[in-house]
Steps between C-alpha positions, in 0.01 A plus 500: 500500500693599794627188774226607753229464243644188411490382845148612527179311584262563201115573575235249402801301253150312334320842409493716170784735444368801380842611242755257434765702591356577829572338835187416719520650843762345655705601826888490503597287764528094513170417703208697602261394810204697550468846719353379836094531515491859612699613162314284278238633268188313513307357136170521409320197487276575225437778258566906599208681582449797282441759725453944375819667476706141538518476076339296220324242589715250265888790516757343262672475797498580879692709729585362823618694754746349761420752762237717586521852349721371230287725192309212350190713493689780340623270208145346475394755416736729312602157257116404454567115360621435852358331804509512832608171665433625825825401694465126417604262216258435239353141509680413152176351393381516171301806441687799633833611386815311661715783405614637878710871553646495803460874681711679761590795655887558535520542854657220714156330603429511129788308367517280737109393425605529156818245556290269695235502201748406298633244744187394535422414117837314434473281798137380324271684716316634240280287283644372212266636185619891560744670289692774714603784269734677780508758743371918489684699790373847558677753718347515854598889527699764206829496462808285486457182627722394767846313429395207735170436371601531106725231602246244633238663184813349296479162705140457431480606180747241357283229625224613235451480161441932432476777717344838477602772682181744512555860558369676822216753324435775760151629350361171538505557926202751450349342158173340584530139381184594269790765325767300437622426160406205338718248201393215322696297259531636182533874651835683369686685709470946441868688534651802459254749325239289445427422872515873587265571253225275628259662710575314787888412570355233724329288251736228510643367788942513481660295227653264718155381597370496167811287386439272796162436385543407147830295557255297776223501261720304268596240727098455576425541099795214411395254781111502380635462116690193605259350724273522227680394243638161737 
């Protein structure tokens, strides 16, 4: 552990950690006080609302979107355990997942919504029963991403527990949301010749976001076997 994780404030220090060898969200710095109102997220009081195209009704575990137009609707859909948190913290109530991904876009409004997120959960402004599995950035435009904002990307992202970097996928800015590939746990990966040869090369959605989805999946799948095994 480096000295600024030592130094940092750990999230919800009573709640389950997920893998032993895994730090809880925590944010490197000595205090944390929460973002003023206006960069605050807001919690749901009771239960999500399933609503058509927002996910399962009971996802193993929700998206939440720190901005608008962050691409929680894309990964709703294209990783099909997933739900849609709709911009606001789940409840942590029993009933409904408590496993939270934290989802921006890497432009500057987008990391600094994520940073304030994060902020936000290690000052204890998020209730106490969820599990945050980390942070999905994907690319606000092709190409290289600028020096100054991989920098604060790099600021943020040692504050959370994983980080996935999702690729920008051009088809998907004419694919009907109907069209878009779908995963579910369990699905393997096709390369090489054995993608070409399927019919369709769009199937599956990119391996990153197929190994995003089963490496969250297993978070959700070992919290539930310890919960009910406590």
């Amino acid at each position: 552990m480096t000295a600024a994780r030592q130094d940092s404030i750990e999230l919800h220090p009573s709640g389950p950690a997920i893998f032993p060898d895994k730090e809880r969200l925590s944010i490197p710095r000595p205090g944390a006080h929460l973002p003023s109102p206006e960069n605050r997220i807001a919690v749901w009081q009771s239960h999500i609302p399933s609503l058509p195209g927002a996910g399962p009704a009971s996802p193993l575990w929700w998206w939440l979107g720190v901005h608008g137009g962050a691409g929680v609707s894309t990964l709703t859909t294209v990783l099909t355990p997933s739900g849609d948190a709709r911009r606001m913290w789940p409840s942590g109530k029993p009933g409904q997942s408590p496993v939270v991904v934290l989802v921006a876009r890497t432009h500057l409004s987008g990391l600094r919504a994520a940073h304030n997120a994060v902020i936000q959960a290690a000052a204890g402004g998020v209730p106490g029963g969820l599990v945050i599995a980390g942070l999905v950035t994907i690319p606000d435009a092709p190409g290289k991403l600028p020096a100054d904002l991989r920098k604060y990307r790099d600021v943020v992202v040692r504050a959370v527990d994983q980080h996935w970097t999702l690729p920008w996928v051009p088809d998907w800015r004419e694919t009907p949301r109907n069209e878009l590939p779908n995963w579910r746990p369990g699905d393997v990966a096709l390369v090489g010749r054995a993608r070409r040869k399927t019919l369709n090369a769009q199937a599956q959605p990119p391996s990153e976001y197929m190994r995003c989805g089963d490496e969250i999946a297993s978070v959700a799948r070992e919290l539930a076997r310890r919960e009910r095994s406590s």
